[in-house]
N, C-alpha and C positions, 0 to 999 in steps of 0.2 A: 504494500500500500504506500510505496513510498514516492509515488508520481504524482498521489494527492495531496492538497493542498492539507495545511492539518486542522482546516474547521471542516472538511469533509469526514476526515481520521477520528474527530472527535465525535462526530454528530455519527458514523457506523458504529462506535464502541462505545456508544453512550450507554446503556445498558450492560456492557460486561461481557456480550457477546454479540459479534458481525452481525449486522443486519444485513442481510443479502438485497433486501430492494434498494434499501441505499446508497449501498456497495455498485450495484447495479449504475442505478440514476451516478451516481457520482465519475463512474468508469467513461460511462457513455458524455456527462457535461463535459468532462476533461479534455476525451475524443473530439469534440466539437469544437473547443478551445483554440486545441491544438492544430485542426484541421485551418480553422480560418487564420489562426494565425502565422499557416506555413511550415510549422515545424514536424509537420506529419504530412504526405503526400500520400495520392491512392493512382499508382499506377492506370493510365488508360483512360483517364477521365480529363473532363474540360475543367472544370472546378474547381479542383483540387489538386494541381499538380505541382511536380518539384518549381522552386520558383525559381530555375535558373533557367528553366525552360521557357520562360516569358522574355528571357534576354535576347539580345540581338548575336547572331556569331561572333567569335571576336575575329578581327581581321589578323593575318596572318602574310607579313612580307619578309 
């Protein structure tokens, strides 16, 4: 769990034991995070791709 931030970390072990929905909801907000902010890319897609693929070639003389 340590990709999560730690009021996610607090709010799944609030009880003493994982909460799986949250754990859940928490993996997936994270995934989201990270997807728009680029640091995670999904191969084959328009949306979501590596961001260096958005650059121009570099020229080469």
């Amino acid at each position: 769990m340590s990709f999560l931030p730690k009021t996610w970390q607090q709010l799944i072990m609030e009880s003493g034991q994982p909460d799986r929905r949250l754990y859940e909801t928490a993996v997936f907000a994270v995934l989201r995070d990270r997807l728009r902010s680029g640091d995670i890319w999904v191969e084959g897609t328009r949306n979501y791709q590596r961001f260096d693929t958005y650059l121009l070639p570099a020229l080469l003389h």
